[in-house]
Backbone as numpy.savetxt, mean C-alpha at the origin, in Angstrom:
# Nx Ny Nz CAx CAy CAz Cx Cy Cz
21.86 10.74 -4.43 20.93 11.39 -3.54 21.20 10.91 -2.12
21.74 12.07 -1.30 21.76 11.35 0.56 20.45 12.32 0.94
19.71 11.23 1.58 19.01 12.12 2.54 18.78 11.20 4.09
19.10 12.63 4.96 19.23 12.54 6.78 17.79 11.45 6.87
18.14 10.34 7.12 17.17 9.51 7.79 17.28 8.94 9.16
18.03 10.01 9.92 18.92 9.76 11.47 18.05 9.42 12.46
16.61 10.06 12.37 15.32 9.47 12.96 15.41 7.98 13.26
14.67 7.52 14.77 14.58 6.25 15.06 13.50 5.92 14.75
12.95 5.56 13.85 11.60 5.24 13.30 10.76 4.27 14.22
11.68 3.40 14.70 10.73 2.26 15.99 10.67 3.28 16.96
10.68 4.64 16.93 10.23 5.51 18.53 8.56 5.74 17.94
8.62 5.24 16.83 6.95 5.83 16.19 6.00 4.39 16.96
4.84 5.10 17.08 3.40 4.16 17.36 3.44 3.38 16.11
2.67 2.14 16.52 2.26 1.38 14.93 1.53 1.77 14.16
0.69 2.82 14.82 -0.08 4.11 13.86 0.72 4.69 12.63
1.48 5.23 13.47 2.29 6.31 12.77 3.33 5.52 11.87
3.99 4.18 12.30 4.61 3.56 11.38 4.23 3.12 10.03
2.70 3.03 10.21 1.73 2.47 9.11 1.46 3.63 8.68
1.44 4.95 8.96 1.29 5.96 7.95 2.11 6.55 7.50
3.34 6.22 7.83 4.65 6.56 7.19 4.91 5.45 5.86
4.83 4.47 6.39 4.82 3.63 5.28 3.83 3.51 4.28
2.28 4.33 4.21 1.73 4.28 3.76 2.20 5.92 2.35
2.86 6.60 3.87 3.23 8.35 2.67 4.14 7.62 2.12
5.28 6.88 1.94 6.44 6.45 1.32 6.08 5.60 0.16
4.88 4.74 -0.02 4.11 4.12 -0.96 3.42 4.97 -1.99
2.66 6.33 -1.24 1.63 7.19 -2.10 3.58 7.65 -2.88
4.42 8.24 -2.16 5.43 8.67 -3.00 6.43 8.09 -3.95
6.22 6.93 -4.18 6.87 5.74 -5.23 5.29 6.04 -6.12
4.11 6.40 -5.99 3.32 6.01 -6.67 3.39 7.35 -7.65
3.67 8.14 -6.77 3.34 9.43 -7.43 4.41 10.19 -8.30
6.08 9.39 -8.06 6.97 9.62 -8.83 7.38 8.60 -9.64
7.15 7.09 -9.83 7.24 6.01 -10.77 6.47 6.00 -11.84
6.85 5.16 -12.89 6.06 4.94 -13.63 5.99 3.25 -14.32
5.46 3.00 -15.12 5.44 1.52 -15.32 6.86 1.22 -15.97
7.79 1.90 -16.37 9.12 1.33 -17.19 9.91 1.01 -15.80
9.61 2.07 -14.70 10.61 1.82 -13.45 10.19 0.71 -12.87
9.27 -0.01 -12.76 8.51 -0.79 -11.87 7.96 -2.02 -12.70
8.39 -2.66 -13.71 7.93 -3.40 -14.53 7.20 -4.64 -14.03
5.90 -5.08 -14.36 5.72 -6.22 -14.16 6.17 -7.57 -14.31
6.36 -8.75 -13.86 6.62 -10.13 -14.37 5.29 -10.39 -15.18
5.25 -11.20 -16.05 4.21 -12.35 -16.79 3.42 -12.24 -15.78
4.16 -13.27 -14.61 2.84 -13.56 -13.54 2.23 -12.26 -12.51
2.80 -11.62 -12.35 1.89 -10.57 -11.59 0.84 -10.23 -12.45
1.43 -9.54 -13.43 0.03 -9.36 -14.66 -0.87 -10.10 -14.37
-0.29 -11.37 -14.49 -1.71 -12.32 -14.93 -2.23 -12.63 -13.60
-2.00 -12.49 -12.53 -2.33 -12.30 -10.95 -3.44 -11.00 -10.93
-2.82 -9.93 -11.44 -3.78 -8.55 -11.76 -5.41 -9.00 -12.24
-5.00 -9.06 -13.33 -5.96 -9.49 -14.52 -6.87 -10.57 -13.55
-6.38 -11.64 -13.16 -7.38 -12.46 -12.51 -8.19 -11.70 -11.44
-7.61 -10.87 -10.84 -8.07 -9.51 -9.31 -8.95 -9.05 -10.47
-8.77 -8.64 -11.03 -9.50 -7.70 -11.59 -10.85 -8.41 -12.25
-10.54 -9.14 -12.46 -11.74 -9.99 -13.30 -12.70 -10.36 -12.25
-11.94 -10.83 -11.46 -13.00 -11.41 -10.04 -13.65 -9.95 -9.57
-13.09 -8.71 -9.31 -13.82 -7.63 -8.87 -14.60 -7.15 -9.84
-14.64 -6.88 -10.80 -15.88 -6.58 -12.13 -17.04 -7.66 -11.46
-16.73 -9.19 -11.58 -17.87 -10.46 -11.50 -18.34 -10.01 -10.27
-17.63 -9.97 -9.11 -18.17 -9.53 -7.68 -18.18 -8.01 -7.47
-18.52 -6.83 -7.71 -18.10 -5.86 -7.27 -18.45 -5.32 -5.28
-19.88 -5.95 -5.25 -20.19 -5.59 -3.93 -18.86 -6.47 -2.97
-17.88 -7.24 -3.52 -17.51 -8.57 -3.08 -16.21 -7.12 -1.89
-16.09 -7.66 -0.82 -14.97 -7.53 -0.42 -14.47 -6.23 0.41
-13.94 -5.10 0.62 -13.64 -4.21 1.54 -13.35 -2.79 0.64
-13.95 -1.55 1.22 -12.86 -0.50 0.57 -11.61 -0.24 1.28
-10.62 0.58 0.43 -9.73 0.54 1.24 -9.35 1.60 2.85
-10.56 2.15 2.23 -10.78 2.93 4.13 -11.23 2.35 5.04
-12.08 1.61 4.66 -13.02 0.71 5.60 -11.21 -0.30 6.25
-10.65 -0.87 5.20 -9.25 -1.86 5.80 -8.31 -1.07 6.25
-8.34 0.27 6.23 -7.44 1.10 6.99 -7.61 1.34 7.96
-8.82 2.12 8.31 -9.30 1.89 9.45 -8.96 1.23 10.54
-9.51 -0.58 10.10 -9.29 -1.37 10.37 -8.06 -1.66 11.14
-6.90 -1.76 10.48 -5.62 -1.57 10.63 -5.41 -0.81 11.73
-5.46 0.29 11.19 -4.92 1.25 12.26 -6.13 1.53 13.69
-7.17 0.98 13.95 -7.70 1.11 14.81 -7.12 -0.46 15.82
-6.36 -1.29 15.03 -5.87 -2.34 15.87 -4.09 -2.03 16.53
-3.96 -1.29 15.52 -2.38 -0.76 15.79 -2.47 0.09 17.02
-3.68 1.16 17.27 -3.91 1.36 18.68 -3.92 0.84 19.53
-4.44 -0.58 19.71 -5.05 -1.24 20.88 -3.83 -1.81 21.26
Protein backbone atom coordinates (compact mmCIF):
# COMPACT_ATOMS: atom_id res chain seq x y z
CA UNK A 1 0.00 0.00 0.00
CA UNK A 2 1.73 3.67 -1.03
CA UNK A 3 -0.19 6.41 -0.09
CA UNK A 4 0.85 10.43 -1.10
CA UNK A 5 1.64 11.74 2.39
CA UNK A 6 3.71 14.77 0.60
CA UNK A 7 1.76 17.19 2.94
CA UNK A 8 3.91 19.15 5.58
CA UNK A 9 1.97 18.24 8.49
CA UNK A 10 4.03 20.80 10.94
CA UNK A 11 2.24 23.65 8.49
CA UNK A 12 -0.92 22.38 10.67
CA UNK A 13 -2.03 24.38 14.07
CA UNK A 14 -1.68 22.16 17.21
CA UNK A 15 -5.41 22.04 16.79
CA UNK A 16 -5.46 20.50 13.75
CA UNK A 17 -2.40 18.28 14.50
CA UNK A 18 -4.36 16.85 17.47
CA UNK A 19 -7.25 16.16 15.27
CA UNK A 20 -5.47 14.52 12.75
CA UNK A 21 -3.96 12.41 15.10
CA UNK A 22 -6.99 11.90 16.79
CA UNK A 23 -8.87 10.77 12.90
CA UNK A 24 -5.72 8.40 12.44
CA UNK A 25 -6.47 6.70 15.99
CA UNK A 26 -10.54 6.58 15.41
CA UNK A 27 -9.06 4.76 11.97
CA UNK A 28 -6.74 1.97 13.53
CA UNK A 29 -9.81 1.63 15.80
CA UNK A 30 -12.23 1.19 13.31
CA UNK A 31 -10.17 -1.17 11.01
CA UNK A 32 -8.15 -3.41 13.80
CA UNK A 33 -9.06 -5.88 15.74
CA UNK A 34 -7.73 -7.60 18.93
CA UNK A 35 -5.50 -10.46 16.94
CA UNK A 36 -3.76 -7.29 15.13
CA UNK A 37 -3.11 -5.39 18.26
CA UNK A 38 -2.54 -7.98 20.93
CA UNK A 39 -2.17 -7.23 24.43
CA UNK A 40 0.95 -8.02 26.83
CA UNK A 41 0.04 -9.81 30.37
CA UNK A 42 0.74 -6.42 31.74
CA UNK A 43 -1.35 -4.03 29.85
CA UNK A 44 -4.29 -6.33 30.53
CA UNK A 45 -3.67 -6.34 33.92
CA UNK A 46 -3.04 -2.36 33.79
CA UNK A 47 -6.73 -2.40 32.00
CA UNK A 48 -8.41 -4.48 34.48
CA UNK A 49 -6.94 -2.41 37.37
CA UNK A 50 -8.48 1.10 35.18
CA UNK A 51 -11.29 -0.52 35.03
CA UNK A 52 -11.85 -1.69 38.42
CA UNK A 53 -10.93 1.65 39.88
CA UNK A 54 -13.66 3.33 37.41
CA UNK A 55 -16.69 0.90 38.37
CA UNK A 56 -15.39 1.75 42.50
CA UNK A 57 -15.18 5.56 41.50
CA UNK A 58 -17.41 6.24 38.63
CA UNK A 59 -18.16 10.05 39.35
CA UNK A 60 -14.08 9.84 39.76
CA UNK A 61 -12.24 11.73 37.00
CA UNK A 62 -12.94 13.49 33.39
CA UNK A 63 -15.06 12.66 30.21
CA UNK A 64 -13.34 12.48 27.32
CA UNK A 65 -14.86 15.74 25.83
CA UNK A 66 -14.61 17.61 28.76
CA UNK A 67 -10.21 16.49 28.24
CA UNK A 68 -10.53 17.35 24.69
CA UNK A 69 -11.69 20.30 24.97
CA UNK A 70 -9.31 20.91 27.30
CA UNK A 71 -6.51 20.08 25.06
CA UNK A 72 -7.41 21.67 22.27
CA UNK A 73 -8.59 24.89 23.84
CA UNK A 74 -4.76 25.08 25.13
CA UNK A 75 -3.34 24.13 21.70
CA UNK A 76 -5.03 27.51 20.72
CA UNK A 77 -3.54 29.72 23.13
Amino acid sequence: MTTDLSFDYRRLSVAQRLELVEDIWDSIDADANAEMLPLTGDERAMLDERIAELEANPGQGESWPDVRARILGKARQ
